[in-house]
DORO-535981 format. One record per residue (C-alpha): residue in one letter; x, y, z. Coordinates in steps of 0.5 Angstrom, whole numbers, plus 500, padded with zeros to 3 digits. Example, Ala and Ser with C-alpha at 12.3 -4.5 7.8 and 13.67 -1.06 7.14 Angstrom:
BEGIN
a525491516 s527498514 
! end
This chain:
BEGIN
x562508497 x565507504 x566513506 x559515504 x557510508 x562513514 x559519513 x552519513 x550525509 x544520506 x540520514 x537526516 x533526508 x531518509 x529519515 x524525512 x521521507 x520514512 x516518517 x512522511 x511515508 x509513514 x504520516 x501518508 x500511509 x497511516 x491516513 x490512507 x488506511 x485510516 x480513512 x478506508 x478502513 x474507517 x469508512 x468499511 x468499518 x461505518 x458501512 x458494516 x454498523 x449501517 x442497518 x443494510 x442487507 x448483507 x449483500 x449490500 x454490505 x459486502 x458489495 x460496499 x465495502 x467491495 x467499493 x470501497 x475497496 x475498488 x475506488 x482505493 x485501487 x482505481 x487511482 x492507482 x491504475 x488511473 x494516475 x500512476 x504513470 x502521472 x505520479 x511518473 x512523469 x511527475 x517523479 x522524472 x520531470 x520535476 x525534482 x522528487 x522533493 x518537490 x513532488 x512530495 x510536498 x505538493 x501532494 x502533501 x499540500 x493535496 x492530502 x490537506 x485538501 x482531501 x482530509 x477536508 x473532503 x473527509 x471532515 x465534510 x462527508 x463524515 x461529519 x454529514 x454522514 x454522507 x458516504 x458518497 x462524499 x466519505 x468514498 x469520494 x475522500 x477514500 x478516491 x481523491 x486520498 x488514494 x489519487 x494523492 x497517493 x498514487 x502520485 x506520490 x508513489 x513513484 x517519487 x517515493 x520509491 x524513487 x527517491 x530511495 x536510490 x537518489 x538519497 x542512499 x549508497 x547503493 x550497498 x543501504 x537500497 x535494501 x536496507 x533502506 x527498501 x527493508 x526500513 x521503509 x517496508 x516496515 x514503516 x509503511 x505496514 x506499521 x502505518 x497499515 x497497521 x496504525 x490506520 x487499520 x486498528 x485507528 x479505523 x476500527 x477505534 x474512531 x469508528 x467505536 x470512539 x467517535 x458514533 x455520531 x461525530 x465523525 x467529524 x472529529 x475523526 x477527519 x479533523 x484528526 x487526519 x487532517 x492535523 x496529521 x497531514 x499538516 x504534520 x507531514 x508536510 x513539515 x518532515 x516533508 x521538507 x526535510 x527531504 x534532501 x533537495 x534533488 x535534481 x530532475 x531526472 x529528464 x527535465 x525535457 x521530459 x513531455 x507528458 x502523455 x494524457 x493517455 x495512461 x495506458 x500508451 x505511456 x504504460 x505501453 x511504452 x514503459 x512495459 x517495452 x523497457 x520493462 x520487457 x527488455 x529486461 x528479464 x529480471 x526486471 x520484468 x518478472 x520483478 x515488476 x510481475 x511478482 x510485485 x503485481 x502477484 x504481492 x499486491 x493482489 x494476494 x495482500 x487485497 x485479497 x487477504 x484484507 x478483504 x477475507 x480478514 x474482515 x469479513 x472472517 x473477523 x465479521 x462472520 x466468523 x469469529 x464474531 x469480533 x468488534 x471492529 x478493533 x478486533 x478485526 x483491526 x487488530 x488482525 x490486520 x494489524 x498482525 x499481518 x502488517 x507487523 x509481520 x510484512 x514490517 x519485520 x519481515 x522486511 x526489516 x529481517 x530481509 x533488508 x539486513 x539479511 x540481503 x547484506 x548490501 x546487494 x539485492 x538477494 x534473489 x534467494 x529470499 x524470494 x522463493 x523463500 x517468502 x513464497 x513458500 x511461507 x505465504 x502458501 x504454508 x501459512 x495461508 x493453507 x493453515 x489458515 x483455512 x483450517 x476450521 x475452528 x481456530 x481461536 x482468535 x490468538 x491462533 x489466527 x493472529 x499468530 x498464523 x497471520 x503475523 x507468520 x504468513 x506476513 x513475515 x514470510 x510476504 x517480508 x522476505 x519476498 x517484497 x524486499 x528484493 x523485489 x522492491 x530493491 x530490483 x524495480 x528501483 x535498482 x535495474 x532501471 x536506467 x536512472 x531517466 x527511466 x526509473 x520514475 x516511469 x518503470 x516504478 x510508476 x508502472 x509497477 x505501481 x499501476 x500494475 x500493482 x494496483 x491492477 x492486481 x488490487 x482491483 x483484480 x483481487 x476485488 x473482483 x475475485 x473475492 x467478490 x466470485 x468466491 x464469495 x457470490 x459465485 x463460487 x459461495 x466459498 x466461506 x472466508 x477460512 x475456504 x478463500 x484462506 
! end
């Protein structure tokens, strides 16, 4: 292991896969936030616009619990390498859609592109993640689990302030602003190519047309094991706080605060600084092994820095910080629970057991729509009340 370590064959093909990662992840958010951002500077009631934006939000999730057990069969039956760049060569076609609903300015096809964006990536997930433990010596998966993290937020947080800056730059040409994913996209399928060639995992393996029975099948041999099953669970838990937390920075920003849409670009940006440098900080502090210690750590922080961020009358600076914290502490817990759902699983079963914390991820997504939507309409919480 060592020797493999020294040598170092491992680096140029997850460098490749960091930096594609990243070029998908960046377009993703870029897309959704710069549509959110057009349908808060449309002339709309304002229960309207919270209930598109809400929509928004939902068809970003619904791909992910509709094809994620695809995007696993996919990463098991097929070679992962080749899996990353045919869905590179979709990104291209839904960047089109995105040229064509923005430059019209039609927000169906503009949602329709945010959809058929967030299906490309919920088929490249598995593959993604499953790639982590083929290209790295066991003692870099955290580590590597760490690098990717943080190169997946700072392209959260890329495209997050990047949709607040094209939907500014760009009023009336919108078109421009889709011409640029799609250049980008291109430029993603050429480091996709640099990934390290791999095998199939189970190249006799058959597909299931029906989601929810290869869910089924994939939760018994989650089940089985205990750690794995509370990992797959926390997982579930990070993702619907992280929607819910997205959605109560843009209208905090919006309602409370007052500020531009690059401002409140900016605030998400904090959170995903801290979630990047979190996990970098947890990927080298887990010293070669998965370390379970840094979960309840990462969860105490969170509740602090949520519980401070319901305080009244806090200054712009002052939310920005206590966002940047609570994102560092979300750091420490996703690192080894990601490590854990790519390490414990048998290696024919791993593509289909991250696909389905995958899913469930993104279950726990749209659940967080649902639920902010009750706070706001239901309950009539305030955004610093949901903190």
């Amino acid at each position: 292991m060592n020797d493999i370590s020294e040598n170092q064959p491992w680096r140029r093909g997850f460098w490749a896969l960091v930096v594609t990662q990243f070029q998908g992840a960046f377009n993703d958010n870029g897309l959704k936030q710069l549509v959110v951002f057009l349908i808060l500077g449309m002339a709309v009631q304002q229960a309207d616009r919270d209930r598109l934006v809400l929509v928004v939000g939902a068809l970003f999730s619904a791909p992910f619990i509709l094809f994620s057990m695809t995007g696993g069969f996919l990463a098991d039956r097929f070679s992962k390498r080749s899996v990353t760049i045919g869905t590179k060569f979709l990104e291209m076609a839904v960047m089109s859609v995105a040229i064509l609903g923005l430059a019209r300015q039609s927000l169906g096809l503009e949602m329709a592109a945010v959809f058929l964006a967030s299906t490309q990536g919920a088929l490249f997930g598995p593959s993604k993640y499953g790639l982590l433990p083929e290209l790295l010596p066991e003692p870099r998966l955290s580590w590597g689990n760490g690098v990717i993290e943080l190169g997946t937020f700072l392209a959260v947080i890329a495209g997050g302030v990047s949709g607040g800056f094209l939907a500014d730059h760009f009023q009336g040409r919108q078109g421009w602003s889709g011409a640029i994913f799609l250049a980008l996209s291109v430029l993603g399928l050429v480091f996709s190519l640099g990934i390290t060639r791999v095998p199939p995992a189970d190249p006799t393996k058959k597909f299931r047309a029906n989601p929810l029975g290869d869910l089924w099948t994939q939760g018994k041999i989650i089940r089985k094991d205990r750690v794995l099953w509370l990992a797959v669970l926390g997982n579930t838990y990070f993702w619907f706080l992280g929607a819910l937390l997205t959605a109560n920075i843009i209208f905090y920003g919006s309602d409370v605060l007052h500020i531009s849409s690059l401002q409140t670009g900016i605030l998400q940006a904090a959170v995903a600084i801290g979630i990047g440098l979190g996990s970098l900080a947890a990927g080298y502090l887990s010293g070669g092994k998965v370390e379970y210690g840094l979960i309840p750590l990462g969860a105490v922080g969170m509740t602090v820095f949520g519980v401070l961020l319901s305080l009244h009358a806090l200054s712009f600076n002052r939310v920005l910080g206590l966002l940047a914290a609570l994102g560092f502490a979300a750091g420490f817990f996703a690192v080894p629970i990601n490590a854990l759902i790519q390490h414990r699983p048998n290696e024919k079963d791993k593509g289909g057991v991250i696909a389905a914390a995958n899913l469930l991820s993104f279950v726990g997504i749209g659940a967080a729509s649902g639920v902010y939507y009750a706070f706001q309409h239901s309950l009539h919480l305030s955004p610093p009340a949901i903190f």
